[in-house]
N, C-alpha and C positions, 0 to 999 in steps of 0.2 A: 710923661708921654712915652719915653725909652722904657717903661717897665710894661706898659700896656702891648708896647709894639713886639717883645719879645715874648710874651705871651701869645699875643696872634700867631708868630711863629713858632710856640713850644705845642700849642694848640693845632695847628695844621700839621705838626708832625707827626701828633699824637694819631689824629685821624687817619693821617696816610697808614701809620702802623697797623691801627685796626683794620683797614679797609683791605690791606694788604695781605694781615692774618686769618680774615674771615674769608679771605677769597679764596687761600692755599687750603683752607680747613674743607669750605665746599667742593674745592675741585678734589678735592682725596676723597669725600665724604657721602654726594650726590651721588643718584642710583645711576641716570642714565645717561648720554651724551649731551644728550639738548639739555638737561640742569647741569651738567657742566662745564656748558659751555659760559652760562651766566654767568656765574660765582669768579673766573678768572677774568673776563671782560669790566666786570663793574671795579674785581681789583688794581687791575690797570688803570682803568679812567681816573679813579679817584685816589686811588694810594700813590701812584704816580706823580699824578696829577697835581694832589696834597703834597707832596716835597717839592716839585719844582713850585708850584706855587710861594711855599716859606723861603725857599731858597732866594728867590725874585723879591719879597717882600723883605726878608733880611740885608738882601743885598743892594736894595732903594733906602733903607730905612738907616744902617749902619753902616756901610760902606757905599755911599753917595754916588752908586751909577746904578742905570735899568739894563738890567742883561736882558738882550733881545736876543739871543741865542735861547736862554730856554724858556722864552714868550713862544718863540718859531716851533719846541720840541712842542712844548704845552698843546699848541694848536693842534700841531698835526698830528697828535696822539688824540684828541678830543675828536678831532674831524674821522681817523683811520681805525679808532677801536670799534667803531658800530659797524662801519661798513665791512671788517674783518669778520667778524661774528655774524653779521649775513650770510659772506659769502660760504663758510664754516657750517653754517646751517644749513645755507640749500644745498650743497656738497650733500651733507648728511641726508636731507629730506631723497635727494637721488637717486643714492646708493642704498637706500634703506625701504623706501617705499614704493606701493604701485599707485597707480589710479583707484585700482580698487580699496586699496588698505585706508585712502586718504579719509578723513571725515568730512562730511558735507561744507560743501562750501558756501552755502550761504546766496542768497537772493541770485546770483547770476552764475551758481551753477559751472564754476569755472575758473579752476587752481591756476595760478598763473606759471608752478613748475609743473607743471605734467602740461601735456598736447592731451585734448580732447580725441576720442578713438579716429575722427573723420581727419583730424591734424594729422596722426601719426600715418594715417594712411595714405595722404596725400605728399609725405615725406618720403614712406616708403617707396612708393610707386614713382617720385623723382629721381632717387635714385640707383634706379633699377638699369642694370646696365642694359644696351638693347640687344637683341636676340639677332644672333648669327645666322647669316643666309645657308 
């Protein structure tokens, strides 16, 4: 059972390497921002991931306590690497495109980053300061 157990964690480290190696290979390697922003996000989740994981497994398995310290990192990186790479993309979508540039959006006609022209205008016209007497 001690021979299997440290395989499970020679094995999750192996994976972290890879996932870790392929992610630095894409982020150098991918053409444009939005494909690179993939390739470092999936290697966080999982190369990460895969170490604290063996780590926590090694550490229940041969040294006889549950670290809930990096159960808490594990989480909050599983929970904070997607929501990061949204916010990194719509930054991107922002500063990079118009309404016009966008591509069709599909049955309701209505990108949730861009203001429709009648938004923008109703925006505009809020905050127009008011005309001096």
């Amino acid at each position: 059972m001690e021979t299997l157990l440290e395989f499970l964690v020679a094995a999750l480290l192996v994976m972290a390497g890879i996932f870790g190696f392929v992610g630095s290979y894409g982020l150098i390697k991918l053409n444009d921002q939005m494909s690179r922003l993939h390739a470092p996000t999936k290697a966080t989740t999982l190369g990460v991931g895969g170490v604290l994981l063996a780590s926590m497994l090694h550490a229940a398995a041969f040294e006889k306590y549950v670290s809930y310290h990096e159960l808490m990192i594990t989480l909050f990186l599983f929970l904070t690497a997607p929501v990061t790479a949204n916010f990194i993309a719509k930054v991107h979508i922002h500063r990079q495109e118009t309404r016009a540039s966008m591509p069709e959006a599909g049955g309701d006609d209505h990108w949730a980053t861009h203001d429709t022209p009648e938004d923008e205008e109703r925006r505009q016209t809020a905050h127009t300061p008011p005309a001096e007497d």
